[in-house]
Every structure is written in structure tokens, then in C-alpha cells.
C-alpha positions as semicolon CSV with decimal commas, in nm:
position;residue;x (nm);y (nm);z (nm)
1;X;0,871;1,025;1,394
2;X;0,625;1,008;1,650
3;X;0,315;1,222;1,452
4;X;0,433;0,975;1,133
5;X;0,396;0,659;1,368
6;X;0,033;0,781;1,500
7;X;-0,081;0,868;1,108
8;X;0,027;0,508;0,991
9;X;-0,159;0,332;1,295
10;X;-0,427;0,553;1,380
11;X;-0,581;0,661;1,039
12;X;-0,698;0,308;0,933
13;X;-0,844;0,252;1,261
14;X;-1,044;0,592;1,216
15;X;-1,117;0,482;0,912
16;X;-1,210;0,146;0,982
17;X;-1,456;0,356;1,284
18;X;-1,551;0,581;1,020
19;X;-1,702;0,350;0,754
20;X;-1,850;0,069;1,008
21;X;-2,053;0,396;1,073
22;X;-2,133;0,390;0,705
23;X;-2,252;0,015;0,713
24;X;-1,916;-0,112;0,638
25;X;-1,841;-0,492;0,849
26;X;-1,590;-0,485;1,055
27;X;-1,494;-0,801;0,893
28;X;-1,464;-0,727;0,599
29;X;-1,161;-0,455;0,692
30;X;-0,965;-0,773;0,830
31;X;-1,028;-0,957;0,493
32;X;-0,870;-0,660;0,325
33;X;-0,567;-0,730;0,549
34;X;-0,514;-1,088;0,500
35;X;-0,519;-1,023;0,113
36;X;-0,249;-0,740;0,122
37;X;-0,045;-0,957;0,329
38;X;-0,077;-1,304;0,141
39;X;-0,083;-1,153;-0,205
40;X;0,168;-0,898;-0,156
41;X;0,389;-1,029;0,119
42;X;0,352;-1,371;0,060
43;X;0,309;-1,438;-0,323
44;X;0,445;-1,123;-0,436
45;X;0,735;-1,154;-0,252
46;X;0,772;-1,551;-0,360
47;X;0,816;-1,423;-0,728
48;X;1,018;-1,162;-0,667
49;X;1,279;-1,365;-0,536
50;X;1,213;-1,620;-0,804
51;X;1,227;-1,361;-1,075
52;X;1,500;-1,071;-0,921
53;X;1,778;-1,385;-0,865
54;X;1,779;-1,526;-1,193
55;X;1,976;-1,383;-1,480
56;X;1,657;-1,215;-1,593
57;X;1,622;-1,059;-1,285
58;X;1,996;-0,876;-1,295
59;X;1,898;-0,720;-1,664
60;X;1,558;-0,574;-1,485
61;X;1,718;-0,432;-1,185
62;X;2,019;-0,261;-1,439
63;X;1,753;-0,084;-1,624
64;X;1,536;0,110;-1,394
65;X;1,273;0,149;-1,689
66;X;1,260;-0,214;-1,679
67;X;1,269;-0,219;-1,310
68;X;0,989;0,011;-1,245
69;X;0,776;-0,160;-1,499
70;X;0,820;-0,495;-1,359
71;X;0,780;-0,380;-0,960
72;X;0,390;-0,174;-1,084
73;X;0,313;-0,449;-1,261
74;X;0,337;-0,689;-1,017
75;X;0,208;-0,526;-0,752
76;X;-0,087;-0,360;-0,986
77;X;-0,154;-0,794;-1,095
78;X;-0,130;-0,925;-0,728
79;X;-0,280;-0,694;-0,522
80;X;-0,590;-0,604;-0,749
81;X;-0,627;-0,990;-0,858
82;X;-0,635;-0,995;-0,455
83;X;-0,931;-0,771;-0,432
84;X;-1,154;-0,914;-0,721
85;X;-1,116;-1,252;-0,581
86;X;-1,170;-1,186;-0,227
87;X;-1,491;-0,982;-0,382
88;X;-1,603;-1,269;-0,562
89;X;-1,531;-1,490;-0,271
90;X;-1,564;-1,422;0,051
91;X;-1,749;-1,077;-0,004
92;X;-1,973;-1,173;-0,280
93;X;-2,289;-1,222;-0,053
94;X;-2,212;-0,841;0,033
95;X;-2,135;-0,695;-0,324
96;X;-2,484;-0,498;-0,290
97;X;-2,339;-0,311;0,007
98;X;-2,105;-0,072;-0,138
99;X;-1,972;0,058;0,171
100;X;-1,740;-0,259;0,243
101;X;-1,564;-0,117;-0,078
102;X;-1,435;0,161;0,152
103;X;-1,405;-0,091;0,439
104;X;-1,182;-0,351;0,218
105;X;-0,964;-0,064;0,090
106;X;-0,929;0,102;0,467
107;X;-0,836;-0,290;0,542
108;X;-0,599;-0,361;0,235
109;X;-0,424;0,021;0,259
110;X;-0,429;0,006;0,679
111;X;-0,264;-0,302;0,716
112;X;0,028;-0,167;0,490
113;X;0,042;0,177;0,624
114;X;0,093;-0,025;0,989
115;X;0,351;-0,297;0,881
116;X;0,520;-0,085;0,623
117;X;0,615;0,266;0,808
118;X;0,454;0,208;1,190
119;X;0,622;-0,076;1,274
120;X;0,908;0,073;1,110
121;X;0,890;0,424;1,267
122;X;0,843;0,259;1,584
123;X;1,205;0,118;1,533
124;X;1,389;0,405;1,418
125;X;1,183;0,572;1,761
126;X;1,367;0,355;1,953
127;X;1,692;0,405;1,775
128;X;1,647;0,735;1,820
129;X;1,575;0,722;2,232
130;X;1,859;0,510;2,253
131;X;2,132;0,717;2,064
132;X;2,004;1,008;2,266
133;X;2,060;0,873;2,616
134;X;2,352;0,708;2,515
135;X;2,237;0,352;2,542
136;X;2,325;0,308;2,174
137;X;2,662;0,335;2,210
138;X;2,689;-0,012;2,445
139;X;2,479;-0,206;2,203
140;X;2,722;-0,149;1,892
141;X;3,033;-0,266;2,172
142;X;2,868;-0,642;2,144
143;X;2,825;-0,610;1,721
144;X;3,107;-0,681;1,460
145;X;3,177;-0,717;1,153
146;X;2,912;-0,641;0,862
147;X;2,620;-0,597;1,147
148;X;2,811;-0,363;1,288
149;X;2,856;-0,186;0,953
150;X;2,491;-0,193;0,903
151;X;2,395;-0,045;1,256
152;X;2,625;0,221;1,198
153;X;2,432;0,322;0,821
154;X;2,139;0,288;1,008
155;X;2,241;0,530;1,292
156;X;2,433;0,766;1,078
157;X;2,100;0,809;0,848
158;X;1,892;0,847;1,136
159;X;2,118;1,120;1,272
160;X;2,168;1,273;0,956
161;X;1,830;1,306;0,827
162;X;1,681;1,654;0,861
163;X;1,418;1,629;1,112
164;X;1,082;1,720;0,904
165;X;1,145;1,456;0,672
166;X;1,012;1,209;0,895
167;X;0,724;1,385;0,863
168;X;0,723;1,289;0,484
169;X;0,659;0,938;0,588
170;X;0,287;1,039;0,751
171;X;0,231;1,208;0,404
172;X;0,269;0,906;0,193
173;X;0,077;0,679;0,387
174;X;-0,218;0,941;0,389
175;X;-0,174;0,943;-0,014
176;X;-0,152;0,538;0,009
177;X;-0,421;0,461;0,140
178;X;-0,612;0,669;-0,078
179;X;-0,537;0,521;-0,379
180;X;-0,585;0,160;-0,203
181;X;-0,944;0,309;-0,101
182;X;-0,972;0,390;-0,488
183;X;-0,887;0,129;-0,663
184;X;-1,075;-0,094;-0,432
185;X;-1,369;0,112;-0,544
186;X;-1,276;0,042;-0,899
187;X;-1,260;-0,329;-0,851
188;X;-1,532;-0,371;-0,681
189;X;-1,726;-0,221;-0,921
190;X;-1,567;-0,460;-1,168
191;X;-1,683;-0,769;-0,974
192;X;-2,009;-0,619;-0,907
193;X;-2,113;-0,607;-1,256
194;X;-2,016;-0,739;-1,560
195;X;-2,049;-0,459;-1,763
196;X;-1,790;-0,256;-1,560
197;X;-1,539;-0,558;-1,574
198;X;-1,315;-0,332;-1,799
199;X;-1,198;-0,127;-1,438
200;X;-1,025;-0,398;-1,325
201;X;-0,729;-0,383;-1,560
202;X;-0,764;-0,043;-1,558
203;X;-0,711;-0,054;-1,181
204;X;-0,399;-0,272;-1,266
205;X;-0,262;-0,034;-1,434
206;X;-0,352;0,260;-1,257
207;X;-0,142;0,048;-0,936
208;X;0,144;-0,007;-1,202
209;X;0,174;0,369;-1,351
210;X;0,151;0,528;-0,956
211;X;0,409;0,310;-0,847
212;X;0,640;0,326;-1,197
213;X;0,613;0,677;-1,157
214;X;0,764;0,632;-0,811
215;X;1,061;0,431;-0,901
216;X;1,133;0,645;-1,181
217;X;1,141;0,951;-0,987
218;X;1,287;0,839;-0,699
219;X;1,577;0,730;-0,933
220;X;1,640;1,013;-1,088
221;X;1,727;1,278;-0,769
222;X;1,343;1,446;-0,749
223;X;1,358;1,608;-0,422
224;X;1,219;1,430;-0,149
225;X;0,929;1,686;-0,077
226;X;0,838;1,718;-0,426
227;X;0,802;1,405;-0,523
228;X;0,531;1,351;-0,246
229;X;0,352;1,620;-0,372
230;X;0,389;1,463;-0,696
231;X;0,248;1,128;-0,533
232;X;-0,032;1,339;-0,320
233;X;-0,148;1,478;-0,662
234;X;-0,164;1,120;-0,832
235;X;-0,337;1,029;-0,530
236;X;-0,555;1,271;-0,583
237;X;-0,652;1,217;-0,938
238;X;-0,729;0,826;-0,887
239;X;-0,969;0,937;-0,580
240;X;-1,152;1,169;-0,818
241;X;-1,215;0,922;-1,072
242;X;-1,290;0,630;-0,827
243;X;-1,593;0,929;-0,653
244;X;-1,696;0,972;-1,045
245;X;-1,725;0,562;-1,048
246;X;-1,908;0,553;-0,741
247;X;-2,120;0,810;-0,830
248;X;-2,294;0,663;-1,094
249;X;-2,256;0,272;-1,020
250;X;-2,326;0,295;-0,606
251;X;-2,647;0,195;-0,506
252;X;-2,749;-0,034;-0,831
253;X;-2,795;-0,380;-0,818
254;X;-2,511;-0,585;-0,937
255;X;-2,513;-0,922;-1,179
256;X;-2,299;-1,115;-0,998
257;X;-2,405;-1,048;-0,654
258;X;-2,613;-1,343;-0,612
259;X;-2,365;-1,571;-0,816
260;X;-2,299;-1,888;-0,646
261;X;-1,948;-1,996;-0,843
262;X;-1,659;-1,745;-0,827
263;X;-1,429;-1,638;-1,082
């Protein structure tokens, strides 16, 4: 729990180090968090609840083909419309400085690798100390009913869980954040210049199929370990591709850098 917690905190602060170094602003990483959180967290959220409590919403989530369409989808539409605007925005005096691609993604992938699993980790750490030394056992005395129920899931996975799996949870942040870094890459190239515009709904659905895939596989009983080397090898292909973007758009002037309207 405790190497899992320092990968999902520490790496986007060495990475956010790491790519100042490479002329990356340190702003620009806090932008990336403030879109993650309001397009993801905040509007995201909004129309899942909208969409997930309405009678439409009960056929997607009995169909997990339907289900894992609809959750990439949405999270491919929000959180790349997310980056393109806040790189037509906010960063579009900087779109000739391709490093605060990097520094966005470290920024939009950092911020959910720390709310996501090190805030979380830092809980089930404290669980943990607690059930240990016996402390845990006095808290659940002042629960009832059906909080009481769901401390004692809580606990029992926690207990239950072999201990290298927590480990798993350091893994798929590290693959995370890649792609984030990637498709950033991708979309920024998009709002850059025109002419690659057609990466940004290929980023979409590159979000879309990576987290489909997820769903799908999580559904259907792929161990635990394989699937995130099946995630770390997805990971892996979008990196390659965004280096082979980067490769031959970094460095050249962009059309819309000196645009003064936004899209």
C-alpha cells in the first residue's frame, strides 16, 4: 500500500520537476489539474448521474457492451474536449512551446493518479494500521445498521486481499498517466495546427477503446495481473504513436498559435 501511495503522489511531482526542466511552466501542470477535475469530476460526473438514473441509464448498465461504450466515450469526449479547449484558451499564447504538452498531461494524469488511488491508498493505510492494533474493532462498536455492513466489506476485502495486489494499484497509475501524457500530445498537436485537427477524435477514441477495453475485461474474470499487463501494453502502444507524432510535428510553427478567438 505504502510503495502504491508514494507512485500515485510522487511520480507527477517528478514529473512535473522533470519537464519544468524541459521548459515546461509550472502553471501550466495546475491547468491540467483543474481541467481533469471540472471536466471529469464535475461535468462528467453531472451527466452520469443524469444519464445512469433514467430508464436509459438501467438498459446501459444491463449490457456491459453498452456500458463500456458509454463510460470511454464519455470520458474520451470530456476529458480530451478538456484539453483542446484549455489549449486554445488559456495555453494558446504557449502552443509554440511543446514541452507544456508533457507538462499539461503530467498535470491532467497527476491530479488523477493523487485523488483517484493516493488519497484512496492513504485510507485503506489507515484501515489497515487500525485493524492491526486493534483500534478497528472499537470504531465498528459505535456503527449500525447498513454502515456497519459497509465497514465490514470494506475490512473483510482489505484483509482478504493478497498482499502484492496492492502493488497492482502503483502499476496502473504508472500506465495512466502515460496515456494522459499521450493523448495530451495528440491534442495538442490538434490545436496547434489545423492540418493535424484529425488527432483529436482520434484521441477520443483512443481514451474510449483503452478504457472499453477495461470494462470489458474487467467484466469478464481476466485475472487481475494480466489485465494490467494488458493495460501496460495499451499504454504502451498509445506512447509510441504519440513519440511518432511528436517526432515529426515538435518544433514547427503552429497556425493557430497566434490566434486571438478560441474554438
Amino acid at each position: 500500500m505504502t510503495i502504491s501511495t508514494l507512485v500515485a503522489i510522487l511520480v507527477p511531482i517528478i514529473l512535473l520537476i522533470v519537464f519544468r526542466r524541459k521548459g515546461g511552466h509550472v502553471k501550466t501542470f495546475f491547468i491540467g489539474c483543474f481541467v481533469f477535475l471540472f471536466f471529469a469530476l464535475v461535468l462528467e460526473s453531472a451527466v452520469h448521474r443524469l444519464v445512469l438514473g433514467s430508464p436509459t441509464g438501467a438498459v446501459i448498465q444491463g449490457n456491459i457492451w453498452l456500458y463500456a461504450l458509454y463510460g470511454g466515450l464519455m470520458a474520451g469526449i470530456f476529458e480530451e474536449m478538456g484539453r483542446f479547449l484549455a489549449f486554445r484558451t488559456v495555453l494558446r499564447k504557449q502552443l509554440d512551446n511543446d514541452a507544456e504538452a508533457l507538462m499539461y498531461g503530467a498535470g491532467h494524469g497527476g491530479i488523477e493518479s493523487i485523488v483517484l488511488a493516493g488519497l484512496s491508498m492513504i485510507l485503506s493505510i489507515v484501515f489497515a494500521v487500525m485493524i492491526n492494533t486493534g483500534g478497528m474493532a472499537a470504531w465498528l462498536e459505535t456503527m449500525s445498521g447498513d454502515t456497519l455492513t459497509q465497514m465490514q466489506a470494506t475490512i473483510d476485502s482489505l484483509v482478504n486481499t493478497t498482499p502484492y495486489m496492492f502493488l497492482l494499484t502503483g502499476v496502473e497509475r504508472l500506465s495512466a498517466i502515460t496515456v494522459h501524457i499521450a493523448l495530451s500530445v495528440l491534442v495538442w498537436f490538434a490545436a496547434k495546427n489545423p492540418k493535424c485537427g484529425g488527432l483529436f477524435p482520434l484521441a477520443i477514441l483512443i481514451h474510449a477503446v483503452v478504457d472499453g477495453v477495461t470494462v470489458i475485461l474487467s467484466s469478464v474474470g481476466v485475472p487481475t495481473v494480466a489485465l494490467e499487463v494488458i493495460i501496460a501494453l495499451m499504454a504502451a502502444a498509445v506512447a509510441v504513436f504519440a513519440y511518432r507524432v511528436w517526432k515529426k510535428n515538435a518544433g514547427v510553427p503552429g497556425n493557430s498559435a497566434n490566434e486571438e478567438a478560441a474554438v
